[in-house]
C-alpha positions in Angstrom: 11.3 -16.1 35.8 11.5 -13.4 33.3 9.1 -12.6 30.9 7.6 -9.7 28.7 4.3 -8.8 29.5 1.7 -6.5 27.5 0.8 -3.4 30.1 -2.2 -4.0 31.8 -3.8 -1.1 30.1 -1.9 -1.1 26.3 -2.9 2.2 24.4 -4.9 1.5 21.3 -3.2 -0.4 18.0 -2.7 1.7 15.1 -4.9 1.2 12.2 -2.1 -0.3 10.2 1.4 -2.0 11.5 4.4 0.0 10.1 6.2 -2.7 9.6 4.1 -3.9 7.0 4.7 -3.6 3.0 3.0 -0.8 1.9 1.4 -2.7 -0.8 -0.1 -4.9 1.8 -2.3 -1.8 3.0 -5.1 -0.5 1.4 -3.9 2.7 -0.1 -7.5 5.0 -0.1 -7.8 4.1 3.8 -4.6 5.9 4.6 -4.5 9.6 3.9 -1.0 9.5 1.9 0.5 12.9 0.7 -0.3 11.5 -2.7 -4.3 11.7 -1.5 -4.3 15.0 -0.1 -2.5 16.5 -3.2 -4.7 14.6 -5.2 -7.9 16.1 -3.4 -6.3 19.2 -3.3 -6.2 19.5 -7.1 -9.2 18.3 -7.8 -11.1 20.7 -5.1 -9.2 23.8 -6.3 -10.4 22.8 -9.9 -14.0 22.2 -8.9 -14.3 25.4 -6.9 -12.9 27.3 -9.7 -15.0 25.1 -12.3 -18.3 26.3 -9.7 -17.3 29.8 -9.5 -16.8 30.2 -13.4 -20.2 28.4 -14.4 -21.9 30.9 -11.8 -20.5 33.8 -13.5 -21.0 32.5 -16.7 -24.8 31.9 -16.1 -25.7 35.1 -14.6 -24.1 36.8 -17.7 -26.0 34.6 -20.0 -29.4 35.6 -17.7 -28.0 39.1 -17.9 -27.7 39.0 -22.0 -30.9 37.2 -22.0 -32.9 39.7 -20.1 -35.2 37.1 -18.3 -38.3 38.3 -17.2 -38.3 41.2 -19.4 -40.6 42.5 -22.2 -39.9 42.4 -26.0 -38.2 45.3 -27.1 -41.1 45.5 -29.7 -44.9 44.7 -29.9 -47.4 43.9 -32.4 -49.9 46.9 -33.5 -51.4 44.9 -36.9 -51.4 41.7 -38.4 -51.6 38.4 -37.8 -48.7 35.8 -36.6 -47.8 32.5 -36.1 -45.3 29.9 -34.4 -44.8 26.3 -34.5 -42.8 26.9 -30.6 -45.5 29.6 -29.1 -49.4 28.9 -29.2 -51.2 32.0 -30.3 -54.5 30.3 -30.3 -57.7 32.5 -29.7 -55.5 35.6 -29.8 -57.0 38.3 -31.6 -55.5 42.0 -30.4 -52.5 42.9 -30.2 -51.8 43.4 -26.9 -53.1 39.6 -26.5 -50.3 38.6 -29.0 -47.8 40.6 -27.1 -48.5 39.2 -24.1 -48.7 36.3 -25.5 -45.3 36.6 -27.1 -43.7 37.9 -24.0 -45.1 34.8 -22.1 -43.4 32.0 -24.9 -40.0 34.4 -25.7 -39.1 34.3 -21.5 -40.1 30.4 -21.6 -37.8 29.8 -24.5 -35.0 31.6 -22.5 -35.5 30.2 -19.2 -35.2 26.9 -20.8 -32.1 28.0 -23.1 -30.7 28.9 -19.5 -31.7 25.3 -17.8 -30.0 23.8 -21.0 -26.8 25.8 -20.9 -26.8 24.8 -17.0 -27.4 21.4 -17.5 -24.7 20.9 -20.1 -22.3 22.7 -18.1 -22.4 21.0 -14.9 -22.3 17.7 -16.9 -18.8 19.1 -18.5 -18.0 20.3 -15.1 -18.5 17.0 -14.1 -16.3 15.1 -16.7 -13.3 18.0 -16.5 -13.9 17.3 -12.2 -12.7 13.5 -13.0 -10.3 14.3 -15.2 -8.7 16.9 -12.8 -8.5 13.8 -10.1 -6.9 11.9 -12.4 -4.5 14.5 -14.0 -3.8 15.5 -10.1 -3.6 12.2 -9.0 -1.0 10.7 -11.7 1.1 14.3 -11.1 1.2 14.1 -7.5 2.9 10.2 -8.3 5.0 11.5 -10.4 6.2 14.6 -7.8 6.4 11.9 -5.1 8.2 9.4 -6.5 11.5 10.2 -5.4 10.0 10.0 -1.5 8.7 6.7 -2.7 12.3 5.7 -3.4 13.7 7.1 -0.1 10.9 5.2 1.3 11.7 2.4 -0.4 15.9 2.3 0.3 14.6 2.7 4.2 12.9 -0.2 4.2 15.2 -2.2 2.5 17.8 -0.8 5.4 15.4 -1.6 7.7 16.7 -5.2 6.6 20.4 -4.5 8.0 21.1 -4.1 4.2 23.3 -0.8 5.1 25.0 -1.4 1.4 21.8 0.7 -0.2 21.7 3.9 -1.7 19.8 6.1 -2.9 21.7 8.3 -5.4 18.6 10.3 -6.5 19.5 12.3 -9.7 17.4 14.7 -11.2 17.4 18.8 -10.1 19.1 19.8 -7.1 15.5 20.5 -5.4 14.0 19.4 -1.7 13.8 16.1 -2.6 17.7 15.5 -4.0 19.1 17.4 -0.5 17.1 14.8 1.4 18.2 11.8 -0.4 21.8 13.3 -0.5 21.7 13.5 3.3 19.8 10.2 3.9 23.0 8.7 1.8 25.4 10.4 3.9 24.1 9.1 7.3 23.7 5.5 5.8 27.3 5.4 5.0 28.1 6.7 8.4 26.0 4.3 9.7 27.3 1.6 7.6 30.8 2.7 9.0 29.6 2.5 12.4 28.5 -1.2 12.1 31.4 -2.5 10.9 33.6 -0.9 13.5 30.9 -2.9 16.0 31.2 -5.8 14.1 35.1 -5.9 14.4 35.2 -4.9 17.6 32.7 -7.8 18.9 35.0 -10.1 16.8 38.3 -8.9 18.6 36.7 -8.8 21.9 35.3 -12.3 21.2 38.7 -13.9 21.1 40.2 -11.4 23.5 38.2 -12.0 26.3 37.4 -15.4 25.8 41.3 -16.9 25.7 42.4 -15.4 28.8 39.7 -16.8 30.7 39.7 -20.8 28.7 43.5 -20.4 30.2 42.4 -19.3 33.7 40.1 -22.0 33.8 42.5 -24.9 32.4 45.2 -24.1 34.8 42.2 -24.5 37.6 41.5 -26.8 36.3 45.0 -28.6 36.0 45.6 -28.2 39.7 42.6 -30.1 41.1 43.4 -32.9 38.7 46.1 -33.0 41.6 45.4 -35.6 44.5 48.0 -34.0 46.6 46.8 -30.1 46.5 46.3 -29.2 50.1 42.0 -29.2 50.6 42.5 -25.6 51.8 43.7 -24.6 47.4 41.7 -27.1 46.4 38.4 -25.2 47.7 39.9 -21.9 46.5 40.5 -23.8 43.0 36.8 -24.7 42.4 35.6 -21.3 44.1 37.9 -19.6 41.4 36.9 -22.0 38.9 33.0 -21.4 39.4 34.0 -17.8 39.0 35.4 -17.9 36.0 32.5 -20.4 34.7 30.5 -17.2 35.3 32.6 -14.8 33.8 32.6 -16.5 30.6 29.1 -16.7 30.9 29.0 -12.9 31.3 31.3 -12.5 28.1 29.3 -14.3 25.9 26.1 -13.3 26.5 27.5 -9.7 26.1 28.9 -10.6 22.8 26.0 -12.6 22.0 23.6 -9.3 22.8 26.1 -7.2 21.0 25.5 -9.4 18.1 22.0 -10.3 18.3 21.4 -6.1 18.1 21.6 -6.0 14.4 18.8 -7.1 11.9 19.5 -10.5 10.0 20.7 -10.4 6.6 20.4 -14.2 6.3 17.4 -15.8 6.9 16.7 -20.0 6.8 13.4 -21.3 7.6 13.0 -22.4 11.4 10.3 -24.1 13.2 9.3 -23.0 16.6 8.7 -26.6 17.8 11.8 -27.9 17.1 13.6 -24.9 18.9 11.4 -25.3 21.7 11.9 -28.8 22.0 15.5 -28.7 22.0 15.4 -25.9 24.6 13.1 -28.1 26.5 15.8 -31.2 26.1 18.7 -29.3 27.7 16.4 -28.1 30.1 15.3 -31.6 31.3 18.1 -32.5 33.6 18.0 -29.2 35.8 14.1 -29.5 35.7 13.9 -32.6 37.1 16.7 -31.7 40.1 14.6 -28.9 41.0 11.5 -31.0 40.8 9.7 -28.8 37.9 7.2 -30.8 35.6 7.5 -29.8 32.0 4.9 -30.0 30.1 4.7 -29.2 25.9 2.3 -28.2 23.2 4.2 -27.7 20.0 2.4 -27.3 17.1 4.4 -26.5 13.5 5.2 -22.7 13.2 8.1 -22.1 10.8 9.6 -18.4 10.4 12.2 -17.2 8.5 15.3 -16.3 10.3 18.7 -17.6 12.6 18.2 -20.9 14.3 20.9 -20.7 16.6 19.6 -17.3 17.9 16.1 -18.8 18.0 17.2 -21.7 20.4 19.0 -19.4 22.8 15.7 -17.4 23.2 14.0 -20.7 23.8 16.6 -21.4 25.9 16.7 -18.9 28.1 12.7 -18.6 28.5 12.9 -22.0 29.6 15.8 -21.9 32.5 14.2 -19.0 33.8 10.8 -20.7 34.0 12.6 -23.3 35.5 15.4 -21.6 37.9 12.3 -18.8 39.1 10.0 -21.5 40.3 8.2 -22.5 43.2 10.0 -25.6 45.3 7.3 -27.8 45.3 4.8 -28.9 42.6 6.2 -26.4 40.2 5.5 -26.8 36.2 6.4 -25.1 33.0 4.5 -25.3 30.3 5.9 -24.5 26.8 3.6 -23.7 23.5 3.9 -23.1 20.0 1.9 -22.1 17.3 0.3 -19.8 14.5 -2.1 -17.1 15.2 -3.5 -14.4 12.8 -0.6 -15.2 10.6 2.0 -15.1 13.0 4.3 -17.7 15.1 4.0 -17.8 18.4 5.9 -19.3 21.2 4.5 -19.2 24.8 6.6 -20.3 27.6 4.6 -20.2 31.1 5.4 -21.0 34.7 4.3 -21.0 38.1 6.4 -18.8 40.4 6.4 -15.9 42.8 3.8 -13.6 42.4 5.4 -10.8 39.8 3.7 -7.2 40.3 2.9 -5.8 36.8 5.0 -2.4 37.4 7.8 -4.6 37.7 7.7 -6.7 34.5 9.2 -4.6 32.5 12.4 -4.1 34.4 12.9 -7.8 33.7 14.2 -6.8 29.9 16.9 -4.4 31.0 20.2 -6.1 31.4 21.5 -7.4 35.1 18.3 -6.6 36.4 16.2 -9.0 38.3 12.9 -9.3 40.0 14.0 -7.1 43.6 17.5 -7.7 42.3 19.7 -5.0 40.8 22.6 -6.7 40.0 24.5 -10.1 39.4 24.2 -11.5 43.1 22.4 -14.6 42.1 23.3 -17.9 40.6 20.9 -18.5 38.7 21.9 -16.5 36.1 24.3 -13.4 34.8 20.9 -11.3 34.1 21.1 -11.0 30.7 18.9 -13.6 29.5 15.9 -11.7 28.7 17.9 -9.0 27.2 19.6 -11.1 25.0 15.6 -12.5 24.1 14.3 -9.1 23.3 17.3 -8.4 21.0 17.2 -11.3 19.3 13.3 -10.8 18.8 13.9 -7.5 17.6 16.3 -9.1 15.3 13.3 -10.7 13.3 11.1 -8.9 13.6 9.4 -10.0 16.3 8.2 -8.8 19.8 8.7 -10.4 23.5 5.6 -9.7 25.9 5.4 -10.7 29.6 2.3 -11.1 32.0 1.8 -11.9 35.3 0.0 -15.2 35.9 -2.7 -15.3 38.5 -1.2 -16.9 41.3 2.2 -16.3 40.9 4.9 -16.8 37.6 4.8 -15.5 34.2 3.7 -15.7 30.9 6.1 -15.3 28.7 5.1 -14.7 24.5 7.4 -14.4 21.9 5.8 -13.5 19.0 7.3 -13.5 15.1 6.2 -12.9 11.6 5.6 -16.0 9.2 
């Protein structure tokens, strides 16, 4: 069976998944341009806020001349203060000193003031700055935010979106005009793909419905020698698998593309129906099915979401042990996502070779379509169609032998 696995050793998760909304992540935990611009304002500002109160206090302490003497003295007389305390002071060099003493105290503190205040101002004109720098930077950024914003929305096979950023012909408007011009080629290029999968969907298919009526035609006939007869259904089983091939190629030619329609779809009825048309072969090969489906509706293509079902399910069925083989299919929510599980016994499936199981006509020790259980393009066809919504396939190896297969989608 075919399955995608998670490496044994995965490297480490980012912090936050890209594909989420930005507003879903918490914007000071993620160091945006907007944050570094921000903080790059702000800490030019303060240094240059720290540098010009340094300057401007030493010139104050320079004007001030702390430390110094008076540049006069007392030789007669009395004197008094309501600031100094010339108490028990009866010369004059005692009132000089004592004058000396209170004038330096006064200025040391006019100094401690003047600092104080300043780096309280510093303080206020710091937050500001942030602000100011943090409001401009938004306002420089915001036609990245709308490139960003157009890519996401593309993201959503919406190829029909534009940017058309006006303002002056600066950085910005040359990326925009260039992310425009590669939309429309790409929107050009899928629509070429999209005719051509429709052409080649009717091309290919009517020549072989004819090839196979005619075959089918002539062994309706009781008298056909045995000898055509055999050649009739060995051409006819031929063609069945030729039309197979076709439309799982046109299926994984289609199924590359993002949805632009979405209709709510619950896992457990896809898996259920996938496990109904499985039943018949199941039982012929002697595989016990067992089922877990717990409600886990997503948003997307139903008929897309039954063919991966589908095809997880032959395979666990077709790769199976020939005796006392089971397959055991799940679904349900985890961590706000749908998961379905599809798990068999089997061979024994060496890690290094899971993920060669994804790549189209490639099978476990099996390059190319030689087998009949299948034209190798089932778990392609999963992966695309996973893509398709968002999702991811994974495959393990199960201890034993078989696989565990995990699709996993967002809600």
């Amino acid at each position: 069976m075919a399955s995608h696995p998670t490496p044994p050793e995965a490297p480490p998760k980012p912090t936050w998944d890209p594909r989420w909304p930005a507003e879903q992540v918490v914007p000071w935990l993620r160091p945006t341009i907007r944050i570094r611009l921000t903080l790059l304002y702000g800490g030019m500002f303060l240094i240059a806020g720290i540098l010009l109160l340094s300057i401007i206090y030493l010139l104050a302490a320079q004007a001030l001349h702390v430390g110094s003497d008076l540049p006069f003295k007392i030789v007669y007389g009395s004197i008094s203060s309501n600031v100094c305390d010339f108490s028990g002071k009866t010369t004059a060099d005692q009132f000089n000193s004592a004058m000396n003493e209170c004038v330096n105290h006064e200025r040391a503190q006019a100094l401690d003031d003047l600092l104080t205040r300043s780096l309280f101002a510093l303080v206020g004109l710091t937050i500001i700055a942030f602000a100011f720098g943090y409001a401009m930077a938004g306002r420089v950024l915001s036609p990245l935010g709308r490139i960003t914003r157009t890519a996401r929305r593309v993201v959503g096979s919406d190829l029909s979106r534009r940017i058309e950023l006006d303002g002056p012909d600066d950085e910005f408007k040359e990326l925009a005009d260039t992310f425009d011009e590669m939309l429309e080629r790409l929107e050009r290029a899928f629509s070429s793909q999209q005719r051509f999968v429709a052409n080649a969907s009717h091309e290919l298919r009517t020549p072989l419905a004819i090839n196979r009526t005619l075959l089918e035609v002539h062994l309706s006939d009781p008298g056909a020698p045995v000898e055509l007869q055999q050649l009739g259904r060995t051409l006819l089983a031929t063609n069945e698998r030729s039309e197979q091939l076709v439309e799982g190629l046109l299926l994984l030619a289609r199924s590359e593309n993002q949805l632009v329609e979405r209709k709510p779809v619950d896992l457990a009825e896809v898996a259920a129906r996938a496990v109904d048309q499985t039943a018949a072969e199941a039982d012929d090969k002697g595989v016990e099915v067992r089922t877990q489906c717990a409600p886990a509706v997503v948003q997307g293509n139903g008929v897309l979401l039954e063919r991966i079902a589908l095809n997880l399910v032959q395979n666990a069925v077709r790769y199976n042990v020939a005796e006392g083989g089971w397959v055991e299919v799940r679904t349900h929510l985890d961590q706000g996502q749908a998961v379905l599980e599809v798990s068999n016994t089997g061979p024994v499936v060496p890690a290094y070779e899971v993920d060669n199981l994804f790549e189209p006509f490639r099978r476990l020790r099996t390059e190319r379509t030689g087998s009949d259980k299948g034209v190798g393009l089932g778990l392609s066809i999963a992966r695309s169609v996973a893509r398709a919504h968002g999702g991811r396939i994974a495959a393990e190896p199960r201890e034993g032998g078989g696989l565990v297969m995990r699709v996993t989608l967002p809600v």
